[in-house]
MOPAC internal coordinates of N, CA, C and O (Angstrom, degrees):
PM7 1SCF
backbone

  N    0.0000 0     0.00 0     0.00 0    0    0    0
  C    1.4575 1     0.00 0     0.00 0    1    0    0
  C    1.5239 1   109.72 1     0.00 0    2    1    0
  O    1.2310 1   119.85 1   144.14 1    3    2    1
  N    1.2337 1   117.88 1   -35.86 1    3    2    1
  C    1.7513 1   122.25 1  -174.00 1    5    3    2
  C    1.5038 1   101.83 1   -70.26 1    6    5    3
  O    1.2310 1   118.86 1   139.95 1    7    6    5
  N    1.4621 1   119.79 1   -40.05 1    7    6    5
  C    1.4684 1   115.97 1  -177.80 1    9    7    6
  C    1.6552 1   106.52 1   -64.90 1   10    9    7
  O    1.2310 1   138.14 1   139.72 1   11   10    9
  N    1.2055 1    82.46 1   -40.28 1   11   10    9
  C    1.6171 1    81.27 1  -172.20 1   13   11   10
  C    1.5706 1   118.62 1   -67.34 1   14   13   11
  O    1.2310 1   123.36 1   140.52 1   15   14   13
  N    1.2699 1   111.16 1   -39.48 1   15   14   13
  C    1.6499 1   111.76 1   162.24 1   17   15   14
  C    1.3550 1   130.02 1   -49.78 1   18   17   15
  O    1.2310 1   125.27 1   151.65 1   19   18   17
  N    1.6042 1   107.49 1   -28.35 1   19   18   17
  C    1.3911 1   116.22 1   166.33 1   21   19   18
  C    1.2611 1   133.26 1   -77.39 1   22   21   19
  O    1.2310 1   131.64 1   178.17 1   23   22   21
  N    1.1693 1    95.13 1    -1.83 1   23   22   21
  C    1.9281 1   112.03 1   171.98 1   25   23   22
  C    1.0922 1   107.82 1    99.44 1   26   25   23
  O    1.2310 1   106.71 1  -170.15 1   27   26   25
  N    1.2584 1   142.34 1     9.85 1   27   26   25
  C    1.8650 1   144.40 1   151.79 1   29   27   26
  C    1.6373 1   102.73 1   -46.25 1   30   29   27
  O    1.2310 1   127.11 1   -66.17 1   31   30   29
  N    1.5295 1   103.92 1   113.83 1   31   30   29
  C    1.2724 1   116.69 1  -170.58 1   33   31   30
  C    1.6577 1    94.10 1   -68.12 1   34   33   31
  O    1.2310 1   114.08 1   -18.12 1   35   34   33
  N    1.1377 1   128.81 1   161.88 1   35   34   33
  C    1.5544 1   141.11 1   152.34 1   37   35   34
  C    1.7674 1   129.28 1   -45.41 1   38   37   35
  O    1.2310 1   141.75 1   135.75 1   39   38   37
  N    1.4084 1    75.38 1   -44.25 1   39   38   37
  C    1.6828 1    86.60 1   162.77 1   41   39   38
  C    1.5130 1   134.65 1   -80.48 1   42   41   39
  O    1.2310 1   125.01 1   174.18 1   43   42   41
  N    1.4838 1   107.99 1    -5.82 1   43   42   41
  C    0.9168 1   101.84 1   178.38 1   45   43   42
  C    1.7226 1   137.45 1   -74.54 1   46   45   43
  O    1.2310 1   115.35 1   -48.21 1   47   46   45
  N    1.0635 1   126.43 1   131.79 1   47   46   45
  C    1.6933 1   140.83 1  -141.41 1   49   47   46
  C    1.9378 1   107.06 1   -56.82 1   50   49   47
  O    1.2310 1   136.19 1   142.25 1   51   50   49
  N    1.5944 1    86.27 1   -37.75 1   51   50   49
  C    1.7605 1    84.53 1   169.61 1   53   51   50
  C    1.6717 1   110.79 1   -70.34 1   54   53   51
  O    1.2310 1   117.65 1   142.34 1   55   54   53
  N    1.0189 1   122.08 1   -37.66 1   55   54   53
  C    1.2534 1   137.46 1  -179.73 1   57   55   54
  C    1.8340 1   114.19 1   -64.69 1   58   57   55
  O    1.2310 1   126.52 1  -176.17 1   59   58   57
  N    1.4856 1   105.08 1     3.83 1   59   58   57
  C    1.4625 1   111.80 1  -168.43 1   61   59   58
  C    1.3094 1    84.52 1  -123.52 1   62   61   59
  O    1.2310 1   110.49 1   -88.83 1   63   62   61
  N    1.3131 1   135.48 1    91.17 1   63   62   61
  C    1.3279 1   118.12 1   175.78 1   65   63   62
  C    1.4499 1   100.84 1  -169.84 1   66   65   63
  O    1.2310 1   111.84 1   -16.50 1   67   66   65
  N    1.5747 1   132.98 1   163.50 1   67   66   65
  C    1.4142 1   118.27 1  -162.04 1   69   67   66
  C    1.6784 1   119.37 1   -85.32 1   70   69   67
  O    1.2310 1   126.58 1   -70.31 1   71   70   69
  N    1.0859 1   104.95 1   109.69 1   71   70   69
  C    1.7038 1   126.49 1  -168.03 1   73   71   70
  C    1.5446 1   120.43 1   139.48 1   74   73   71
  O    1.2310 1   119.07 1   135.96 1   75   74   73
  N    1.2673 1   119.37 1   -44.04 1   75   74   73
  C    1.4351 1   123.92 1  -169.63 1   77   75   74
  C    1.4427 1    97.17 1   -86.63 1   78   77   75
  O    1.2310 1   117.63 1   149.33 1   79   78   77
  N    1.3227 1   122.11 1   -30.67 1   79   78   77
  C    1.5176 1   107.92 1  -172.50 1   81   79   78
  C    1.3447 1   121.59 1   -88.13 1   82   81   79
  O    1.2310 1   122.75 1   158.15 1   83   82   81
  N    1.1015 1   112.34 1   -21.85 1   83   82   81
  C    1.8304 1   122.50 1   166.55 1   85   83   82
  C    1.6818 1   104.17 1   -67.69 1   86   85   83
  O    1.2310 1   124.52 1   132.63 1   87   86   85
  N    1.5043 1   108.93 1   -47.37 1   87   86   85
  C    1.1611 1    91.86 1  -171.27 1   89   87   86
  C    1.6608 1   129.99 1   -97.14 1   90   89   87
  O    1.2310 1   124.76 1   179.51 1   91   90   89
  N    1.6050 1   108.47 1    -0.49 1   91   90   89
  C    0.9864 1   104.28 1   147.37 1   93   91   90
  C    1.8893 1   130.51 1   -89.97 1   94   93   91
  O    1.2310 1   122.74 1  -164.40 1   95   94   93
  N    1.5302 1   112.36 1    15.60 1   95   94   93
  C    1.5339 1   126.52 1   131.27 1   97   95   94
  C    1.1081 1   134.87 1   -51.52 1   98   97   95
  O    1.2310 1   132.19 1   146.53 1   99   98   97
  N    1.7774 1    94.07 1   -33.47 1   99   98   97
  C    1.9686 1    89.28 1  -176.08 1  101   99   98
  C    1.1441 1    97.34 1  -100.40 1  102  101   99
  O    1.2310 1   108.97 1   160.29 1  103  102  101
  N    1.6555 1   138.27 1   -19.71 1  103  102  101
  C    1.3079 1   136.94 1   177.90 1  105  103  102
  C    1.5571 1   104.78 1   -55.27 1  106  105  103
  O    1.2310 1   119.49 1   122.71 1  107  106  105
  N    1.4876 1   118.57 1   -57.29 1  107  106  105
  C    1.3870 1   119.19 1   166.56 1  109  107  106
  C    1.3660 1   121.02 1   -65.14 1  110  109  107
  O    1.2310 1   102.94 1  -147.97 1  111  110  109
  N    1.4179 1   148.91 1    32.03 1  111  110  109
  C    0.9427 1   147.16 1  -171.09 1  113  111  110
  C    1.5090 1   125.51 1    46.18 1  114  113  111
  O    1.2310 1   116.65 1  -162.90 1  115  114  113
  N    1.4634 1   123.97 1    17.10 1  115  114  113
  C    1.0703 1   109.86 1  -163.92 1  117  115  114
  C    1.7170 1   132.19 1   -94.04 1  118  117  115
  O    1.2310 1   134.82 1   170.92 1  119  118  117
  N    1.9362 1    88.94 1    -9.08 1  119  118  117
  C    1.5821 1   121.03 1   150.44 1  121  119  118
  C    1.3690 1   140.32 1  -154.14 1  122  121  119
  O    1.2310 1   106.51 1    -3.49 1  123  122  121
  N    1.1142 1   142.69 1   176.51 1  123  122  121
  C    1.4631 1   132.04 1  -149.41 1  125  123  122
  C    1.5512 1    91.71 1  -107.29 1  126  125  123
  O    1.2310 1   129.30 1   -30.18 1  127  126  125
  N    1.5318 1    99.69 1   149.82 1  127  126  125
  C    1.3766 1   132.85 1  -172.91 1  129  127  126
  C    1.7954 1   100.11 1   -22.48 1  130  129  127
  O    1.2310 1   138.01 1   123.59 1  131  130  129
  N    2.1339 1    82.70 1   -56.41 1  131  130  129
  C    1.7283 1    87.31 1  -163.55 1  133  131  130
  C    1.8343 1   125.42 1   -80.19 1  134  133  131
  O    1.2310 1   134.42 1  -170.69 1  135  134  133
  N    1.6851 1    89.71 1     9.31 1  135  134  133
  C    1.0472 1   105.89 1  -166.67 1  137  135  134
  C    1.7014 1   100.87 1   -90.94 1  138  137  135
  O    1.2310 1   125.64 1   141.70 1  139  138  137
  N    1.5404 1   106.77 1   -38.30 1  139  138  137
  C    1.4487 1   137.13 1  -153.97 1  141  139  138
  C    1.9319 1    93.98 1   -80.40 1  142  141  139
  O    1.2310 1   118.36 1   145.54 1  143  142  141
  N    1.2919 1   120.73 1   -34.46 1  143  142  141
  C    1.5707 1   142.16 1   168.36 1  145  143  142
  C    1.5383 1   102.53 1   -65.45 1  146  145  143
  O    1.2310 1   123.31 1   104.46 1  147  146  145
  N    1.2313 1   111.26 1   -75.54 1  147  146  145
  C    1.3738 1   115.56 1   177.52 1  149  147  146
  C    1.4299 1   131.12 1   -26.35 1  150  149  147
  O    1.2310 1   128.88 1   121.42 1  151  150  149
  N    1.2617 1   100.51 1   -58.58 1  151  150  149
  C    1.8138 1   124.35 1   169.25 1  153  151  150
  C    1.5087 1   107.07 1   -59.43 1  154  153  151
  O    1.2310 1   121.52 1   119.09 1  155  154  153
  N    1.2374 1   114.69 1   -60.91 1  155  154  153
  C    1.5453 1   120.21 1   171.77 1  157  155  154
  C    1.4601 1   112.36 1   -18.12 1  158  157  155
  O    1.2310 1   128.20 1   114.49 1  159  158  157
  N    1.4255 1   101.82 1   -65.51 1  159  158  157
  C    1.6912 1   121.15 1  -171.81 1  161  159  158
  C    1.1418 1   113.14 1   -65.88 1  162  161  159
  O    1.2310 1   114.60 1   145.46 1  163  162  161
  N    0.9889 1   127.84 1   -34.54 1  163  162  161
  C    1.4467 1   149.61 1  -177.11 1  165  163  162
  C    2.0963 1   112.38 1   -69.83 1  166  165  163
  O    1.2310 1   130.20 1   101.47 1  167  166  165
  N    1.3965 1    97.93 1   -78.53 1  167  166  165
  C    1.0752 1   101.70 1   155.48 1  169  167  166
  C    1.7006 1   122.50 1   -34.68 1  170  169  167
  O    1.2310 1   118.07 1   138.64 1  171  170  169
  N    1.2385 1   121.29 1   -41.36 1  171  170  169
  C    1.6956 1   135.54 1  -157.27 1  173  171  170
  C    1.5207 1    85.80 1   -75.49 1  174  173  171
  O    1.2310 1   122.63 1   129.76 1  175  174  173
  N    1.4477 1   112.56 1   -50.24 1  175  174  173
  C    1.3454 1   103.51 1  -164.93 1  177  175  174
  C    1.4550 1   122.81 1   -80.70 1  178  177  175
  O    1.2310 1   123.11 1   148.80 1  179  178  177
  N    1.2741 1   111.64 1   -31.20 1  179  178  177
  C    1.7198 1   119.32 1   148.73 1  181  179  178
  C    1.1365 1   108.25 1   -23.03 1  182  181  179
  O    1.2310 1   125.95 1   111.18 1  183  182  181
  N    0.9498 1   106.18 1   -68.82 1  183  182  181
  C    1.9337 1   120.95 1  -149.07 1  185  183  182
  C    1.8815 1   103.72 1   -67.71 1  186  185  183
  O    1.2310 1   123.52 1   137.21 1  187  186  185
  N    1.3707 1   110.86 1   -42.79 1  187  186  185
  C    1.5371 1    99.76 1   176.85 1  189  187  186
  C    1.2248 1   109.62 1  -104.62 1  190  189  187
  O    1.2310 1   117.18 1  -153.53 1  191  190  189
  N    1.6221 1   122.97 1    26.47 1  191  190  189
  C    1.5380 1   113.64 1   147.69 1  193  191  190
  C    1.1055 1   112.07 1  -100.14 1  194  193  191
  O    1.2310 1   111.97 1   153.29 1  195  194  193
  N    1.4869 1   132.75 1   -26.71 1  195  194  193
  C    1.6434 1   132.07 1   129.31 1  197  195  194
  C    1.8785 1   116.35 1   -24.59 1  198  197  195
  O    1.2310 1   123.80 1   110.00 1  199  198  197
  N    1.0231 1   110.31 1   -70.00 1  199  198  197
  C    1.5048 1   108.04 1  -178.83 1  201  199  198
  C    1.3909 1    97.32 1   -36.09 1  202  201  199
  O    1.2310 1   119.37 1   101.72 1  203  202  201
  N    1.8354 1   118.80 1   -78.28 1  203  202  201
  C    1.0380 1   128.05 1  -172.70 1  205  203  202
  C    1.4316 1   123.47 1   -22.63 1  206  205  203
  O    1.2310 1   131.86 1   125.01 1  207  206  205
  N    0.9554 1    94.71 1   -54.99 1  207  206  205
  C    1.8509 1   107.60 1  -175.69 1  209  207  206
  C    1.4158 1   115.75 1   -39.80 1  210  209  207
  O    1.2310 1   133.81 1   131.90 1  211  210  209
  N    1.7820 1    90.91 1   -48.10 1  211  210  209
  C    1.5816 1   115.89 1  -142.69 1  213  211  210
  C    2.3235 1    86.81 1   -82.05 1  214  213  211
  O    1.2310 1   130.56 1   154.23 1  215  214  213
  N    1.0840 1    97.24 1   -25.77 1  215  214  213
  C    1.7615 1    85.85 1  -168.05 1  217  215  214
  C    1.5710 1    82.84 1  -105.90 1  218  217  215
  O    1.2310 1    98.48 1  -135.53 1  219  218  217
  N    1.1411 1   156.18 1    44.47 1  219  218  217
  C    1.1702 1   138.86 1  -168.50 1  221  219  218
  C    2.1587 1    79.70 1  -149.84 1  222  221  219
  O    1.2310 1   123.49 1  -173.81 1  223  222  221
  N    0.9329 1   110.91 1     6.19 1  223  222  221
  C    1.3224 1   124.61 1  -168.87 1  225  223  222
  C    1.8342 1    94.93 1  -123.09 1  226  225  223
  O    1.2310 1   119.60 1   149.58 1  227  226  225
  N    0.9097 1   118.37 1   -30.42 1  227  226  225
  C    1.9777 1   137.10 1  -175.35 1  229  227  226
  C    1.4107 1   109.62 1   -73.75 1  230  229  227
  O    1.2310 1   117.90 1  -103.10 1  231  230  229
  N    1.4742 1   121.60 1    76.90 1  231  230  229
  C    1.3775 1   117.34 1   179.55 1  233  231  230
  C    1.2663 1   110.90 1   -44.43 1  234  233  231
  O    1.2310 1   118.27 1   144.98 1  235  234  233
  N    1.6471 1   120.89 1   -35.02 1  235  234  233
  C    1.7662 1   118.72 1  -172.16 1  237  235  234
  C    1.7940 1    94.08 1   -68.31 1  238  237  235
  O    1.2310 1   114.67 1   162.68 1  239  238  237
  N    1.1005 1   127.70 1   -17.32 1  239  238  237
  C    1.8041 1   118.99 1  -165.37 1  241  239  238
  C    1.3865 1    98.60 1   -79.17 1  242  241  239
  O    1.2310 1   119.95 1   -53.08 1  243  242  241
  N    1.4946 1   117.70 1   126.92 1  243  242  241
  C    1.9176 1   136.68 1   176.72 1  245  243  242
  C    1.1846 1    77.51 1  -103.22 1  246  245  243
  O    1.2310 1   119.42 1   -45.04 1  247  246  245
  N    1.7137 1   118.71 1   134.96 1  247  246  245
  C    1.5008 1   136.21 1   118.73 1  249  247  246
  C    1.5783 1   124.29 1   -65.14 1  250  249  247
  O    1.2310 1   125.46 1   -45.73 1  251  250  249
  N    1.1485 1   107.12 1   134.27 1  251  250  249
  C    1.2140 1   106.75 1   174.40 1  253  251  250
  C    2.3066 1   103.81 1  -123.24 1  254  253  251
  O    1.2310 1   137.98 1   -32.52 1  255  254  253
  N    0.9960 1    82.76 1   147.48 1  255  254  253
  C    2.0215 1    76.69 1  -178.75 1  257  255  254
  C    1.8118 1    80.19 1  -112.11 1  258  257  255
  O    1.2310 1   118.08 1   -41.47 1  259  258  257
  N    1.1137 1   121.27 1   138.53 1  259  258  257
  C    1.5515 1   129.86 1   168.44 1  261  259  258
  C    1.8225 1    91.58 1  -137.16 1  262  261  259
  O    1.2310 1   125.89 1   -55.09 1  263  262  261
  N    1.1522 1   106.28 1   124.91 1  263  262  261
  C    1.0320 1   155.48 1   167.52 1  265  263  262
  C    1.3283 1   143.29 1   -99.54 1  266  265  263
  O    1.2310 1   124.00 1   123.60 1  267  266  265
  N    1.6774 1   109.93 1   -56.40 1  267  266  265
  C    1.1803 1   122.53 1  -172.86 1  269  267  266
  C    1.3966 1   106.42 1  -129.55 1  270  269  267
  O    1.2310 1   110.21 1     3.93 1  271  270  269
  N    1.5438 1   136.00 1  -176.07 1  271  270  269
  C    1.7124 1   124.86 1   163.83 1  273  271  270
  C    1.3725 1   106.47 1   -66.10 1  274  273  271
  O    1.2310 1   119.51 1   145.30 1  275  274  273
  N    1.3021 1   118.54 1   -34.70 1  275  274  273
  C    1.7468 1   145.82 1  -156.62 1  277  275  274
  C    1.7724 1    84.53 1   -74.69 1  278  277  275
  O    1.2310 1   114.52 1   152.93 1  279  278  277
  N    0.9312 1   127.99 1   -27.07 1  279  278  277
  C    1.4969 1   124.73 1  -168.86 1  281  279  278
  C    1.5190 1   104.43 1  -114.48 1  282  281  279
  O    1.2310 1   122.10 1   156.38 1  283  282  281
  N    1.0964 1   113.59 1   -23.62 1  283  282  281
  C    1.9384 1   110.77 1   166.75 1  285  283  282
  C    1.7472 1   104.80 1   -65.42 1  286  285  283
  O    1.2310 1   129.24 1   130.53 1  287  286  285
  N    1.6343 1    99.79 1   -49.47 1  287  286  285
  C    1.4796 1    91.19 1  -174.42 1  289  287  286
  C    1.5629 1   116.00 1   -58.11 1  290  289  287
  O    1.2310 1   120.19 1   136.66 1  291  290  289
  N    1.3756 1   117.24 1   -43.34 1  291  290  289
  C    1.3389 1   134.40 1  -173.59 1  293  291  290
  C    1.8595 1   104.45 1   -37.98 1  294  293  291
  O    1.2310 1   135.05 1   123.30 1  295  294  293
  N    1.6646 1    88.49 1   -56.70 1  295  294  293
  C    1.4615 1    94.16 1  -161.87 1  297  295  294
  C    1.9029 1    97.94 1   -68.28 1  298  297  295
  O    1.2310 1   125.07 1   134.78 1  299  298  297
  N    1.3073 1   107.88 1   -45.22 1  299  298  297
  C    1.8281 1   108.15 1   171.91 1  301  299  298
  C    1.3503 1   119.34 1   -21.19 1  302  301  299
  O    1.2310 1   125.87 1   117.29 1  303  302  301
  N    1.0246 1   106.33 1   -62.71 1  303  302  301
  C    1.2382 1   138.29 1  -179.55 1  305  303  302
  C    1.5686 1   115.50 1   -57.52 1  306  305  303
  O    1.2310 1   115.08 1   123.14 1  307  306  305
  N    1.4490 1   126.94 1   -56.86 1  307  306  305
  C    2.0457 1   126.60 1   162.95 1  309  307  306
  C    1.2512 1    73.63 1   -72.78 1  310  309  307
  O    1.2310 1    83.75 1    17.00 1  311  310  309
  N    1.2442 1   172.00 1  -163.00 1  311  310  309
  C    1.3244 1   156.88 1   -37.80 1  313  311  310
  C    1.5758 1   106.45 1   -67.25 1  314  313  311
  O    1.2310 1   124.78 1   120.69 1  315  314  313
  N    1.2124 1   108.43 1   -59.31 1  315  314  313
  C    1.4957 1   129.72 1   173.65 1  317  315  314
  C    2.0106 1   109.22 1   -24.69 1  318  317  315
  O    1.2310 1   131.00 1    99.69 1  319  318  317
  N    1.6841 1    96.38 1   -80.31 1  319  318  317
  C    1.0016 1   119.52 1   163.97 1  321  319  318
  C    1.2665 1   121.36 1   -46.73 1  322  321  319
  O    1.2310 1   109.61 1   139.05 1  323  322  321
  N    1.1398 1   137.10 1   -40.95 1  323  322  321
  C    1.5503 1   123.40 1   167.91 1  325  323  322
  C    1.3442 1   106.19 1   -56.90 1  326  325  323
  O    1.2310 1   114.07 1   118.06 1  327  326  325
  N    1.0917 1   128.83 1   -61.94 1  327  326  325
  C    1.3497 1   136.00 1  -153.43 1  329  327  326
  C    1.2880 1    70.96 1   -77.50 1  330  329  327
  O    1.2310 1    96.37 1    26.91 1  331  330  329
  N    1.2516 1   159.32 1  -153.09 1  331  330  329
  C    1.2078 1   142.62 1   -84.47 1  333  331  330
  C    1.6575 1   133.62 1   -62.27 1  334  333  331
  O    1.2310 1   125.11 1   173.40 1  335  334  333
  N    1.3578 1   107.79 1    -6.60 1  335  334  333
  C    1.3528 1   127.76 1  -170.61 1  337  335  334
  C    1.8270 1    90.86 1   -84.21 1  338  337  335
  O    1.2310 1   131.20 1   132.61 1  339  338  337
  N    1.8429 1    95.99 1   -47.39 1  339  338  337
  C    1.8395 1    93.10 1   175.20 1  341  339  338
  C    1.4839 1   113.97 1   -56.52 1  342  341  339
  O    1.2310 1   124.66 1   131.18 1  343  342  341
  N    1.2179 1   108.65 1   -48.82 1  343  342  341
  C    1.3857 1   100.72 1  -170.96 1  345  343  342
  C    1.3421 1   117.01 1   -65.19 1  346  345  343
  O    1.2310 1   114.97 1   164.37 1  347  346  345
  N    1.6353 1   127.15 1   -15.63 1  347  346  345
  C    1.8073 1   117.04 1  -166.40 1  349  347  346
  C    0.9632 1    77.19 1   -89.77 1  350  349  347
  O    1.2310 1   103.24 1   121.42 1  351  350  349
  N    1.5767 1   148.40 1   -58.58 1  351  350  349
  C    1.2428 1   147.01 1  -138.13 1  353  351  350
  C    1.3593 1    96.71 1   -57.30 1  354  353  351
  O    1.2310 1   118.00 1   -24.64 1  355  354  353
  N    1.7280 1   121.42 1   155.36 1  355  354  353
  C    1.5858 1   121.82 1   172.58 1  357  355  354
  C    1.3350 1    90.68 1  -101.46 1  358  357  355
  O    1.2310 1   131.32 1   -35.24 1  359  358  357
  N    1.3886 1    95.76 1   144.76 1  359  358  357
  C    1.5080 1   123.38 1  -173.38 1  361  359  358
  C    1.8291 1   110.19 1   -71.28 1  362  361  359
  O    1.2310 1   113.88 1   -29.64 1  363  362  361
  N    0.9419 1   129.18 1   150.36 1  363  362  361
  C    1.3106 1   145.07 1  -164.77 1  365  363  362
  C    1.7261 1    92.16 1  -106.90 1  366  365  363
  O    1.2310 1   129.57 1   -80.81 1  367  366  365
  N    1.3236 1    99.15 1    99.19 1  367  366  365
  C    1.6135 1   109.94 1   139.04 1  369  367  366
  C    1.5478 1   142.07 1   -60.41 1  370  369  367
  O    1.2310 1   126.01 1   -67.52 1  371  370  369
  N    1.2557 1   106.06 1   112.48 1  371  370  369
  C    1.4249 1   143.30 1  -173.74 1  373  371  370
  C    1.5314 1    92.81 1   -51.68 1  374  373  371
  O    1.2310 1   126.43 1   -62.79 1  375  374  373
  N    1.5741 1   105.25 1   117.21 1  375  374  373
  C    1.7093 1   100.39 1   158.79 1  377  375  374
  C    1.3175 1   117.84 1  -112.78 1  378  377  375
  O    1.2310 1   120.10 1   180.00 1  379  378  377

């Protein structure tokens, strides 16, 4: 509502994004609070099974599962090593 008082049109693209647009729906009456929550969550979860997809598709993206300290170090550690194997390696020019 404050953006919007400040003259941030509705349309605007930051303003299209998951949270501001449900709830400037319910600001305009166009659904109820629990409706305006609902969508939120909904939308939220779209969006990072989209993310998901999209880096789970990223040969450069390492998972790491950390769990334990024993598994922070683990992952420290292939983290370490990637990045340094990238960096000796000579970089591949773009044609």
């Amino acid at each position: 509502a404050n953006l919007l008082s400040h003259g941030y049109p509705k349309t605007l693209n930051a303003l299209n994004t998951v949270g501001y647009k449900e709830v400037i729906q319910f600001l305009d009456g166009e659904i109820t609070f629990e409706e305006c929550v609902s969508t939120i969550k909904r939308n939220t979860r779209r969006y990072a099974k989209r993310q998901l997809t999209w880096f789970r598709a990223d040969p450069e993206i390492h998972w790491f599962e950390v769990k334990r300290k024993e598994d922070f170090l683990i992952a420290a550690a292939e983290i370490a090593r990637i990045y340094r194997r990238k960096m000796l390696s000579p970089r591949e020019e773009k044609s």
